[in-house]
PDB file of N, CA, C and O in Angstrom:
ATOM      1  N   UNK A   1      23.898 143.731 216.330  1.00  0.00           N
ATOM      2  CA  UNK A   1      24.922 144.047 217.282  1.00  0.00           C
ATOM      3  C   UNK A   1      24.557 145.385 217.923  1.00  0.00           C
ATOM      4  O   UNK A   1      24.399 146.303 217.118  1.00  0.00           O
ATOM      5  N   UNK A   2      24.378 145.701 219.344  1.00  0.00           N
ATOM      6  CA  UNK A   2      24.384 146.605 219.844  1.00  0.00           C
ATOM      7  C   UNK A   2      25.251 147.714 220.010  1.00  0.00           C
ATOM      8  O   UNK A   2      26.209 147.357 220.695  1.00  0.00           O
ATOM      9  N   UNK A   3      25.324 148.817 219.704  1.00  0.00           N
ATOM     10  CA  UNK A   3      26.548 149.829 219.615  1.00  0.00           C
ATOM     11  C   UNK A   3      25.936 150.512 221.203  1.00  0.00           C
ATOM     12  O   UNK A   3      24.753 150.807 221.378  1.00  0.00           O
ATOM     13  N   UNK A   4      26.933 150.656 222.166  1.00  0.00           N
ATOM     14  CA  UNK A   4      27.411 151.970 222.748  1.00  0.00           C
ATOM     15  C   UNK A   4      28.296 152.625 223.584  1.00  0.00           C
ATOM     16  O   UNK A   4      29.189 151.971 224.124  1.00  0.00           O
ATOM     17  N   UNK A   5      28.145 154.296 223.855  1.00  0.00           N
ATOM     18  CA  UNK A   5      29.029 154.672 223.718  1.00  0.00           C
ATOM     19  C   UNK A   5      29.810 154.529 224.651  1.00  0.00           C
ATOM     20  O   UNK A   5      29.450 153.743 225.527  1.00  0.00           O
ATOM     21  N   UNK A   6      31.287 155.294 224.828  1.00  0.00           N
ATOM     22  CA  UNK A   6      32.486 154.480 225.819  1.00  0.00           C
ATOM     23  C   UNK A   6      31.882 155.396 227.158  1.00  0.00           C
ATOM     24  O   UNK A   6      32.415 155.270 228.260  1.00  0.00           O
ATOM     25  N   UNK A   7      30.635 156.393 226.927  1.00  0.00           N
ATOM     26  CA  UNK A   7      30.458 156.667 228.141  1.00  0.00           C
ATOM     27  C   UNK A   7      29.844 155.391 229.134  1.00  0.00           C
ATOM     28  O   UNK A   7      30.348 155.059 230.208  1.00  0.00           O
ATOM     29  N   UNK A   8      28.536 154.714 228.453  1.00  0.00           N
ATOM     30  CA  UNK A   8      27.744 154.390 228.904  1.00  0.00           C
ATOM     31  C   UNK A   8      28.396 153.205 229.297  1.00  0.00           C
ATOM     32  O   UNK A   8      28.186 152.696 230.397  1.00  0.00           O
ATOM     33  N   UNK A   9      29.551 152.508 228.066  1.00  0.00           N
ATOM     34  CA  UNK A   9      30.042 151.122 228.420  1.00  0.00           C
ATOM     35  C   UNK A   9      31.232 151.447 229.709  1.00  0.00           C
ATOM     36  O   UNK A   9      31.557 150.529 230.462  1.00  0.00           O
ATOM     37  N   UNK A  10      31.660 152.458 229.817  1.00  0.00           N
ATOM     38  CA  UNK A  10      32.362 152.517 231.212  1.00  0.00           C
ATOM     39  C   UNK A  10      31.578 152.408 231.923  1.00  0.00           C
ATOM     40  O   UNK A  10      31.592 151.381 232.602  1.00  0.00           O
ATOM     41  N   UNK A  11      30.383 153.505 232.158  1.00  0.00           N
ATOM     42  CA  UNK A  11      29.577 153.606 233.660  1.00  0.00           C
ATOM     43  C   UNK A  11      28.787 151.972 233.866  1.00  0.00           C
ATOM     44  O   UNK A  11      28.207 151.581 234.879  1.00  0.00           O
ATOM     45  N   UNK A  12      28.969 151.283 232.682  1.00  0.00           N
ATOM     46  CA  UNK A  12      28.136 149.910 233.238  1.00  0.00           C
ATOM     47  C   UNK A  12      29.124 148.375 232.376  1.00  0.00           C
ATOM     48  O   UNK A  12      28.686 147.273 232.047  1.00  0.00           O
ATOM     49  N   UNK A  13      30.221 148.824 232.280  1.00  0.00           N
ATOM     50  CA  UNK A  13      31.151 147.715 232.015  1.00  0.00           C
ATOM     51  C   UNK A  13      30.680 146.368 231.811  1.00  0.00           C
ATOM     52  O   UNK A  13      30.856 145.724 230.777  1.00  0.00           O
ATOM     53  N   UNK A  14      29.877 145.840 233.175  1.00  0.00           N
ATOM     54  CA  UNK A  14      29.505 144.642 233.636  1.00  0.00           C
ATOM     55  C   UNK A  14      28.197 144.015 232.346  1.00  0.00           C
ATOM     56  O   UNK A  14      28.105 142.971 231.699  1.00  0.00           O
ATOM     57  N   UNK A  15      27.485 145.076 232.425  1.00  0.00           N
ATOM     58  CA  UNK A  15      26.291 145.127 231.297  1.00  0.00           C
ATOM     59  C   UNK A  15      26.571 144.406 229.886  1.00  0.00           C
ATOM     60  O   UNK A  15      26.059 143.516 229.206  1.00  0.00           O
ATOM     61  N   UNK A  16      27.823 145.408 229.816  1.00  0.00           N
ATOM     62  CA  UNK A  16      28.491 145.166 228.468  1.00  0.00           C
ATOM     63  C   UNK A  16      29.549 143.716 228.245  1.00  0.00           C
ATOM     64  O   UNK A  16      29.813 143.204 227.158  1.00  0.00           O
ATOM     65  N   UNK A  17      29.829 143.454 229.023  1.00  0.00           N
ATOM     66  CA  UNK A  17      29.901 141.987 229.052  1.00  0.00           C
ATOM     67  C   UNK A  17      29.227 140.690 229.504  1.00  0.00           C
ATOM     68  O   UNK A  17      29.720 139.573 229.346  1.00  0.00           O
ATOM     69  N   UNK A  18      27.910 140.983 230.150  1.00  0.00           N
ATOM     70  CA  UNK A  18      27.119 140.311 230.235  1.00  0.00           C
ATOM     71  C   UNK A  18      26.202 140.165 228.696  1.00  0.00           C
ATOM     72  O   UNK A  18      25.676 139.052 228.694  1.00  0.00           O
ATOM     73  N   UNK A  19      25.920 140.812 227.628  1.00  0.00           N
ATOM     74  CA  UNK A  19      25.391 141.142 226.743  1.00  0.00           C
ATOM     75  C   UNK A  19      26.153 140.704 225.722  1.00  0.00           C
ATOM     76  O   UNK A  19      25.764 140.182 224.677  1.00  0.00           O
ATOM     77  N   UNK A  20      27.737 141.040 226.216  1.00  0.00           N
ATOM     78  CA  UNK A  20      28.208 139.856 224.834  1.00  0.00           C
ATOM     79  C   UNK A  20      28.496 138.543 225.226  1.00  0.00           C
ATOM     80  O   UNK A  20      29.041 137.791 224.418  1.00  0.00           O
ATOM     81  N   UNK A  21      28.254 138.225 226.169  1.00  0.00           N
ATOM     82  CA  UNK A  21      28.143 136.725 226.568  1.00  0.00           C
ATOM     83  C   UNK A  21      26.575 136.127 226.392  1.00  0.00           C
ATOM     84  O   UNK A  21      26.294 135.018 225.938  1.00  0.00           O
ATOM     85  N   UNK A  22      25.705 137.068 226.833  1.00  0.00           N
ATOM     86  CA  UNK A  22      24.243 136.208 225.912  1.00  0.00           C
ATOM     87  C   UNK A  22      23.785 136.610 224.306  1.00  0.00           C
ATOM     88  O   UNK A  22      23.079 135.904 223.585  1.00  0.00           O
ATOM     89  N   UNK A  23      24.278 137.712 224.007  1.00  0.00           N
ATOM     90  CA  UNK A  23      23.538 138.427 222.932  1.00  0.00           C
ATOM     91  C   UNK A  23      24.589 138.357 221.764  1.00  0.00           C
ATOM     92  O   UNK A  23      24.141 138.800 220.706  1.00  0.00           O
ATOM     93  N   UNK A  24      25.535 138.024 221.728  1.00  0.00           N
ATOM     94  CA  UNK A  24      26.486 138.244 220.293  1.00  0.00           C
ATOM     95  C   UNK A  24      27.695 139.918 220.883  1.00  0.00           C
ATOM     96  O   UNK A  24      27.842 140.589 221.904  1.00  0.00           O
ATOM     97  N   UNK A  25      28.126 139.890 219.822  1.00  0.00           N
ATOM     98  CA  UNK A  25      29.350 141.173 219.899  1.00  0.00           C
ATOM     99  C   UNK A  25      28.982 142.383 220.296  1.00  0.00           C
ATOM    100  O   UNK A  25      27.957 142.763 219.731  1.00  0.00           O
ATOM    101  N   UNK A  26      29.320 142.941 220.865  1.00  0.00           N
ATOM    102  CA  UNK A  26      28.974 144.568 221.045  1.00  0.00           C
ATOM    103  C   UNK A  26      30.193 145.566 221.303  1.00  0.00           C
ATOM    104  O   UNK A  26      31.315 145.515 221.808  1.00  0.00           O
ATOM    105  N   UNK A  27      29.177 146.715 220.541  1.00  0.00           N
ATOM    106  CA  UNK A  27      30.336 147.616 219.934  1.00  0.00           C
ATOM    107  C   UNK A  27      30.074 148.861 220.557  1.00  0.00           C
ATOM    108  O   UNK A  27      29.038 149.354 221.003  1.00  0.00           O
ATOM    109  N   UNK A  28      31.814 149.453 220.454  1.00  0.00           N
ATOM    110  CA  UNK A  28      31.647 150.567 221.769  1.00  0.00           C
ATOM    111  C   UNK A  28      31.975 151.611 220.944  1.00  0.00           C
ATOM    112  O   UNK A  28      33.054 151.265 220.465  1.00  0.00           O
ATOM    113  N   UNK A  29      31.682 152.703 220.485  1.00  0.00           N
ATOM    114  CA  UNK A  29      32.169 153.844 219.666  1.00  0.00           C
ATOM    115  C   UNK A  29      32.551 155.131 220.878  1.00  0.00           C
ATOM    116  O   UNK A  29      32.033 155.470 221.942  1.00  0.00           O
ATOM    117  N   UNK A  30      33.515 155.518 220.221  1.00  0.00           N
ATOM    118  CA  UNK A  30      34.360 156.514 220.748  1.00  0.00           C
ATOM    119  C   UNK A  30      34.639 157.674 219.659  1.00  0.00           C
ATOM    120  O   UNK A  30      35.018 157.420 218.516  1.00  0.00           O
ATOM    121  N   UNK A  31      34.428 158.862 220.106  1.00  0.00           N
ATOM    122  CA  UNK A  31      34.202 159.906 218.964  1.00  0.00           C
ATOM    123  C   UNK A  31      35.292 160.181 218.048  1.00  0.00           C
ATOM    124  O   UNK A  31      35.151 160.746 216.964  1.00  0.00           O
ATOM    125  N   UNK A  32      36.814 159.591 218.719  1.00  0.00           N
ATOM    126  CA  UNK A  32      38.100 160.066 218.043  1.00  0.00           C
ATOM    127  C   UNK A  32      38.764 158.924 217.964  1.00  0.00           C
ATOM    128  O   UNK A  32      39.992 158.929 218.051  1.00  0.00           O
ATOM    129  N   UNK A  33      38.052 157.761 217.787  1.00  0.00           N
ATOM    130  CA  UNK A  33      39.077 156.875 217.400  1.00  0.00           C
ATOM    131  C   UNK A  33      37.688 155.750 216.764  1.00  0.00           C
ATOM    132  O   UNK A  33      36.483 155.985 216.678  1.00  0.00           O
ATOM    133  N   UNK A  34      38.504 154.470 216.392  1.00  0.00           N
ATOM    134  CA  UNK A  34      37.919 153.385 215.426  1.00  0.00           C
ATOM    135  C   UNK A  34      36.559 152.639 216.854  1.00  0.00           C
ATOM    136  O   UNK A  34      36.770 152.532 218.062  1.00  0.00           O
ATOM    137  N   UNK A  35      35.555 152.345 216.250  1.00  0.00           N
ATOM    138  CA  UNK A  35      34.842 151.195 217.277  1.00  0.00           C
ATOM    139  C   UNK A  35      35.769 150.222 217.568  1.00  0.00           C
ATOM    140  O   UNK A  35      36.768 150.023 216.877  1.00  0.00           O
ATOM    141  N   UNK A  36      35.419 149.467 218.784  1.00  0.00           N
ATOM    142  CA  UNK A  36      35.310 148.273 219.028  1.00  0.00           C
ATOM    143  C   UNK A  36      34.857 147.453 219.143  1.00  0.00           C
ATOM    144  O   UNK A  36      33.733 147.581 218.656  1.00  0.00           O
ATOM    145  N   UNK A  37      35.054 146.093 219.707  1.00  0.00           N
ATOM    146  CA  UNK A  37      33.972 145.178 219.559  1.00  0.00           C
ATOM    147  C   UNK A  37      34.562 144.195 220.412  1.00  0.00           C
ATOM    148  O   UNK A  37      35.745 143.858 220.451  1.00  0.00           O
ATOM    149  N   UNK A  38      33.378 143.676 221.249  1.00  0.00           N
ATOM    150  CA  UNK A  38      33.490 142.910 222.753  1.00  0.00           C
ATOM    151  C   UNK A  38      32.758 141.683 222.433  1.00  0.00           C
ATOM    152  O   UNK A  38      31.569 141.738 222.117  1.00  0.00           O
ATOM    153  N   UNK A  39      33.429 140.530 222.500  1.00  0.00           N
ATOM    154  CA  UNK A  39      32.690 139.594 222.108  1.00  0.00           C
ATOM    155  C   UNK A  39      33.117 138.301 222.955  1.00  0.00           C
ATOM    156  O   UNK A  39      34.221 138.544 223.441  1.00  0.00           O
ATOM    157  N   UNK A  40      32.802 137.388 223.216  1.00  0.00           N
ATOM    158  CA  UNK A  40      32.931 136.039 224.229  1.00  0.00           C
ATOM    159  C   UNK A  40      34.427 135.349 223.256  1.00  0.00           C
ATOM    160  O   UNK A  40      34.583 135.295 222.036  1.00  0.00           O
ATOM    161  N   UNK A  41      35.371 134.886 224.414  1.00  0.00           N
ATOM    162  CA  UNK A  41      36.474 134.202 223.814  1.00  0.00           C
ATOM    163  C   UNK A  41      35.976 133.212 223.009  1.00  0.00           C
ATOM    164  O   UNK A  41      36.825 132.904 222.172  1.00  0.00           O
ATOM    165  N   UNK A  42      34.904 132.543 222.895  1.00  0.00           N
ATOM    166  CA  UNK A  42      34.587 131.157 222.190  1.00  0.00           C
ATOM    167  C   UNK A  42      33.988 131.964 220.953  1.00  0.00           C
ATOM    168  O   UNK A  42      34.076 131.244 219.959  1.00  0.00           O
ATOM    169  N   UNK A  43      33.699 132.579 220.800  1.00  0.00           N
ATOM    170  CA  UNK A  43      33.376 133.578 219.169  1.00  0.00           C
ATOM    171  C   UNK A  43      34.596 133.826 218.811  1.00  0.00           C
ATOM    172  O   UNK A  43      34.901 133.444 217.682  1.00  0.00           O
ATOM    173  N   UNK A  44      35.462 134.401 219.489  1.00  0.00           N
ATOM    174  CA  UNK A  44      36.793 135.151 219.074  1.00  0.00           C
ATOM    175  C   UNK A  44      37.881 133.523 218.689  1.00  0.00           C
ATOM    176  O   UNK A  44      38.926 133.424 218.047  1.00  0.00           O
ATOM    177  N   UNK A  45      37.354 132.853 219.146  1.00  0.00           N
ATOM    178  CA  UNK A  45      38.587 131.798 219.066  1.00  0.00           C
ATOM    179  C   UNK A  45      37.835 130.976 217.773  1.00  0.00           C
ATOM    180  O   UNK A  45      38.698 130.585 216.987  1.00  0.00           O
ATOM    181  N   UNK A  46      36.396 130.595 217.327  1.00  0.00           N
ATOM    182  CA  UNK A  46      36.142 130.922 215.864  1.00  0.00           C
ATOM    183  C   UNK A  46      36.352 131.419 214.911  1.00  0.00           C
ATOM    184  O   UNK A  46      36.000 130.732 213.952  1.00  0.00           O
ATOM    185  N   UNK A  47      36.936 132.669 214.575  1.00  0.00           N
ATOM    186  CA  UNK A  47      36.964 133.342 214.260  1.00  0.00           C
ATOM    187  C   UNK A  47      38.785 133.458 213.490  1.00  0.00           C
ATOM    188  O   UNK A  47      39.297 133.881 212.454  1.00  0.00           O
ATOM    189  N   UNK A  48      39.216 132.803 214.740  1.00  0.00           N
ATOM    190  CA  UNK A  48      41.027 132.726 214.707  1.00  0.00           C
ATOM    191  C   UNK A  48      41.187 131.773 214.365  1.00  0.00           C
ATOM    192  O   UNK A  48      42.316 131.639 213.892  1.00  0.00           O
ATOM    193  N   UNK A  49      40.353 130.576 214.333  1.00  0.00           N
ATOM    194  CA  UNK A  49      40.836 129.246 214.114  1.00  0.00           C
ATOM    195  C   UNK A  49      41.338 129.085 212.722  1.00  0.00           C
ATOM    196  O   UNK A  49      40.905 129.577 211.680  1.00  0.00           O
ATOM    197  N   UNK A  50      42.351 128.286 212.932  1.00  0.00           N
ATOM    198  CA  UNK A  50      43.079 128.024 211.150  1.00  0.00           C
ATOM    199  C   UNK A  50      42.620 126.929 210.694  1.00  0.00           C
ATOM    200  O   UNK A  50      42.809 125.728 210.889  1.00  0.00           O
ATOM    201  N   UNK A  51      41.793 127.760 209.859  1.00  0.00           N
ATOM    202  CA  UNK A  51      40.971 126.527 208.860  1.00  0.00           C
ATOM    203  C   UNK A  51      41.761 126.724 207.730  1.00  0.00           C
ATOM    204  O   UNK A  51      42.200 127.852 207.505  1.00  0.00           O
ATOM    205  N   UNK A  52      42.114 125.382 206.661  1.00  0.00           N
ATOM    206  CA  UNK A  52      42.646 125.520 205.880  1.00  0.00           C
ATOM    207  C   UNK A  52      42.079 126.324 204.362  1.00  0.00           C
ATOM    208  O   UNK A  52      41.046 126.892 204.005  1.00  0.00           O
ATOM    209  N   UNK A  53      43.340 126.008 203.785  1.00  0.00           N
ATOM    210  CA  UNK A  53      42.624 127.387 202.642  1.00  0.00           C
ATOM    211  C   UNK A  53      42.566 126.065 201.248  1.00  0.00           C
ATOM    212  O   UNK A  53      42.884 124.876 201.248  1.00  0.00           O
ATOM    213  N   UNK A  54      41.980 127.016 200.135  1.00  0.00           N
ATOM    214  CA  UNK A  54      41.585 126.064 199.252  1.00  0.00           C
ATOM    215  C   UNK A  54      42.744 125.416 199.126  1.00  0.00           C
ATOM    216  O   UNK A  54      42.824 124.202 199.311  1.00  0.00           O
ATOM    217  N   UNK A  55      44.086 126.408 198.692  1.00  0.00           N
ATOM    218  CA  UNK A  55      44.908 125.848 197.926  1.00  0.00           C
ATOM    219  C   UNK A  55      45.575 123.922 198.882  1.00  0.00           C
ATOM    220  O   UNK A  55      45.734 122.783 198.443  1.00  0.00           O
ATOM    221  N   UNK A  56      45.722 124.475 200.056  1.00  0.00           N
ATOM    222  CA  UNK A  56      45.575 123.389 201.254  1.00  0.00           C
ATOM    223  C   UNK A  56      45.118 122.525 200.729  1.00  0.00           C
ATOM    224  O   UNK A  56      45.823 121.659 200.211  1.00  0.00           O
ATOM    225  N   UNK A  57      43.833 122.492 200.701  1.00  0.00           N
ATOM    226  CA  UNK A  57      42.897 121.415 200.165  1.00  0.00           C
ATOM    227  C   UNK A  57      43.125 120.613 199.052  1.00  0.00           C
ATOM    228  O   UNK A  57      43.118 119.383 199.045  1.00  0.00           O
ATOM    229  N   UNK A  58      43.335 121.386 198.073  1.00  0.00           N
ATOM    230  CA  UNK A  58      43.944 120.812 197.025  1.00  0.00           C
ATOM    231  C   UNK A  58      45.200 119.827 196.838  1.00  0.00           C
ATOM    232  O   UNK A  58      45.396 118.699 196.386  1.00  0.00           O
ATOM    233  N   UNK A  59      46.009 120.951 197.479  1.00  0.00           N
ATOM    234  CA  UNK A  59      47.261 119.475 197.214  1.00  0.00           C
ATOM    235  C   UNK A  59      47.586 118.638 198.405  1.00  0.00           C
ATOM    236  O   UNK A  59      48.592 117.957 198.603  1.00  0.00           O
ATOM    237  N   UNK A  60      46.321 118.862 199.313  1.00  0.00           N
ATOM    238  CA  UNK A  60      46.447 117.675 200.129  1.00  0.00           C
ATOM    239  C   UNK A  60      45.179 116.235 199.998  1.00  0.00           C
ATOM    240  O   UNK A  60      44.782 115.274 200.658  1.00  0.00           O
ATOM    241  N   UNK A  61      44.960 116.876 198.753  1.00  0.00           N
ATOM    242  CA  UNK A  61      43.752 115.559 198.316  1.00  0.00           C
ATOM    243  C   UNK A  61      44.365 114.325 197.847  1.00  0.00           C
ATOM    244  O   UNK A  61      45.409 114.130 197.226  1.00  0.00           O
ATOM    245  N   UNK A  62      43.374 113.455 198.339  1.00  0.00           N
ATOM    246  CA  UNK A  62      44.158 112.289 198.264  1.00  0.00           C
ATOM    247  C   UNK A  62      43.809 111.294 196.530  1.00  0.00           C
ATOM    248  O   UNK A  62      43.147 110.276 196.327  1.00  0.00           O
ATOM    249  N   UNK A  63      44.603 112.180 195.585  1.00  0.00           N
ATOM    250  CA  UNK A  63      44.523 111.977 194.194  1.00  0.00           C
ATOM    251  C   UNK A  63      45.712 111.701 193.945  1.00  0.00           C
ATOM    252  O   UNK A  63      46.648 112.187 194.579  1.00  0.00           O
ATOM    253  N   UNK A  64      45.893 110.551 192.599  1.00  0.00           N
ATOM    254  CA  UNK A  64      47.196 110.253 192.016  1.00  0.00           C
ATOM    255  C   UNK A  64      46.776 111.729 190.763  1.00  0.00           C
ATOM    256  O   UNK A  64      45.694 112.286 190.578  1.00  0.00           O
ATOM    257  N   UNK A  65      48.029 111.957 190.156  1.00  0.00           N
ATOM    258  CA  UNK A  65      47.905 111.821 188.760  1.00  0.00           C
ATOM    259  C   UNK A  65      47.555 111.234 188.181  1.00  0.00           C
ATOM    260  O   UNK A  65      47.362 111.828 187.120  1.00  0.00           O
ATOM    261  N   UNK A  66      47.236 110.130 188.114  1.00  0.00           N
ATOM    262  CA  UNK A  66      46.726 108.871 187.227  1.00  0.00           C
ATOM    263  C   UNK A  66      45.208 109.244 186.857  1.00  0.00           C
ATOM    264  O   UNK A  66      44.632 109.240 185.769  1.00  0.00           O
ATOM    265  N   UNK A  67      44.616 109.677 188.589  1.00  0.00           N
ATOM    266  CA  UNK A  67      43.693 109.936 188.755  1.00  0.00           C
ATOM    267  C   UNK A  67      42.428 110.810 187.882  1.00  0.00           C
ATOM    268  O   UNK A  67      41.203 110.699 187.924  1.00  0.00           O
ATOM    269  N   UNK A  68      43.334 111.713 187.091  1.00  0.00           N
ATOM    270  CA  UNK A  68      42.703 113.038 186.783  1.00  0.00           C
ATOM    271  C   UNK A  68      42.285 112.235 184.885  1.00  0.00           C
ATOM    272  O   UNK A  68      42.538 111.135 184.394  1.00  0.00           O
ATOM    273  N   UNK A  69      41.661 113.321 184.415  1.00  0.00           N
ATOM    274  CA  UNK A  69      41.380 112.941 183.193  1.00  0.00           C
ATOM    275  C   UNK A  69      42.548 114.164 182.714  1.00  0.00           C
ATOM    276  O   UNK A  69      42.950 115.251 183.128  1.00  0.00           O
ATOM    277  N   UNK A  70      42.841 113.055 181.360  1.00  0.00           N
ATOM    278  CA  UNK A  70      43.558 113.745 180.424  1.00  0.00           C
ATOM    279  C   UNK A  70      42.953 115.046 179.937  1.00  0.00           C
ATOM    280  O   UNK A  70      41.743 115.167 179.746  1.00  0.00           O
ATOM    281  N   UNK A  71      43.917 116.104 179.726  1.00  0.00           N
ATOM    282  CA  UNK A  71      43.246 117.686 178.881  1.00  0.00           C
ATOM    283  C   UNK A  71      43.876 117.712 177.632  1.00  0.00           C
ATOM    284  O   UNK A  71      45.045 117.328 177.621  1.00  0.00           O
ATOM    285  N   UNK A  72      43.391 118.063 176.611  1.00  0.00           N
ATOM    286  CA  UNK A  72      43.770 118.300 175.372  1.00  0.00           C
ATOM    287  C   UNK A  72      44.564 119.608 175.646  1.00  0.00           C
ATOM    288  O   UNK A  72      44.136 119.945 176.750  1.00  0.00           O
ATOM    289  N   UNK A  73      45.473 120.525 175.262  1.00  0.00           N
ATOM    290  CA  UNK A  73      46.578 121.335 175.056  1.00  0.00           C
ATOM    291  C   UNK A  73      45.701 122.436 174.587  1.00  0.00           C
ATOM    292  O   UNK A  73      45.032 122.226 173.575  1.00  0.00           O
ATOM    293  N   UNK A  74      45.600 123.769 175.285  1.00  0.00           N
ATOM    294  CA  UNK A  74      45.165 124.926 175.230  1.00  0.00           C
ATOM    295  C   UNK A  74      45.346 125.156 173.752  1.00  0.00           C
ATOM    296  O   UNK A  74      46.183 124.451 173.190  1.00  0.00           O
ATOM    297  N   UNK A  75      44.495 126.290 172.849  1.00  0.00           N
ATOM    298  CA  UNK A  75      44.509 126.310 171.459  1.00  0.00           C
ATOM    299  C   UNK A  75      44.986 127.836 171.624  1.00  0.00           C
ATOM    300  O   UNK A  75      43.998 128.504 171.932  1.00  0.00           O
ATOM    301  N   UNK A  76      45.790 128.390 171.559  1.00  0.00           N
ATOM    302  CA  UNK A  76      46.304 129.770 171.813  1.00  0.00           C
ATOM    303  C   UNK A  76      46.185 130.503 170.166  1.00  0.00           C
ATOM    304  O   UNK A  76      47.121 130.150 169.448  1.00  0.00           O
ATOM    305  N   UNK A  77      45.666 130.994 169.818  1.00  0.00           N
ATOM    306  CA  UNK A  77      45.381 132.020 168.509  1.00  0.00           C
ATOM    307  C   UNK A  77      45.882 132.990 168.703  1.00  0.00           C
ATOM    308  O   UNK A  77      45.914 133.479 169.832  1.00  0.00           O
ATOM    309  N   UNK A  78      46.592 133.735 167.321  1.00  0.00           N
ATOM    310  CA  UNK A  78      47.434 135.455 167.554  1.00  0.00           C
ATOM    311  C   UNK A  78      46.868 136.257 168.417  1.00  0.00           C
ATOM    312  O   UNK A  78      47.455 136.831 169.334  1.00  0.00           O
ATOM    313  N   UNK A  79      45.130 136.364 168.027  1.00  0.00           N
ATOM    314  CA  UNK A  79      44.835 137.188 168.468  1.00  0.00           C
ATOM    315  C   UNK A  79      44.535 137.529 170.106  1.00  0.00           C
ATOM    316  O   UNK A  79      44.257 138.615 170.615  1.00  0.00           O
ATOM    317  N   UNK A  80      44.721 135.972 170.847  1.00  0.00           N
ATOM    318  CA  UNK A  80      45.333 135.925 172.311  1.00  0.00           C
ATOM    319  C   UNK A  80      46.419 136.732 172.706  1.00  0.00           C
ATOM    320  O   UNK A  80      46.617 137.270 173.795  1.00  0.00           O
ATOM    321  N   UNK A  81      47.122 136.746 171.637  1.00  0.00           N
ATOM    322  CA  UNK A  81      48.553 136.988 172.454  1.00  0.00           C
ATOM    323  C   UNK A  81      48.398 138.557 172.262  1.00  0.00           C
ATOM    324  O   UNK A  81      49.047 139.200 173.087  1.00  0.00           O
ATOM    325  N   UNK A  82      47.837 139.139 171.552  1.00  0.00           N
ATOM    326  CA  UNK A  82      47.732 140.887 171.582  1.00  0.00           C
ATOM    327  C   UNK A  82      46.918 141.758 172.846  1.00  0.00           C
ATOM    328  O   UNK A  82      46.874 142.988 172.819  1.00  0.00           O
TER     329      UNK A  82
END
C-alpha cells in the first residue's frame, strides 16, 4: 500500500484515486491525526459485506439431533472444581 502525505494527496487528488482504483488502498498520513485509507467502493463493499459468522453456521445446518453421535457425560473430578 502506498502511503502519502495530505500535502502531496491534495496537490494531486486525482493521482490518488486513480492509484486506488488500479493499485489497491492508499494511505494518506497527516501529522496530527490517524491515517487514512482510499480505496475503490468494490473493495470497501467486500469488506462490509455480511458474511455469516460461525455461530450462524451452525445452527443453521441442516442436522437433526438424531443426527449427531451420542457423548458419554463429562467425568468432572474434585480436583476440577478447585
Amino acid at each position: 500500500m502506498k502511503s502519502w502525505s495530505m500535502a502531496d494527496a491534495a496537490a494531486d487528488i486525482s493521482a490518488v484515486i486513480d492509484a486506488a482504483l488500479t493499485d489497491g488502498p492508499q494511505r494518506i498520513e497527516r501529522r496530527d491525526a490517524e491515517p487514512v485509507v482510499v480505496l475503490a467502493d468494490s473493495a470497501w463493499m467486500r469488506l462490509v459485506a455480511d458474511y455469516p459468522t460461525m455461530a450462524d453456521l451452525v445452527t443453521r445446518a441442516p442436522i437433526d439431533a438424531d443426527d449427531l453421535p451420542d457423548r458419554r457425560p463429562a467425568r468432572i473430578g474434585r480436583s476440577d472444581l478447585l
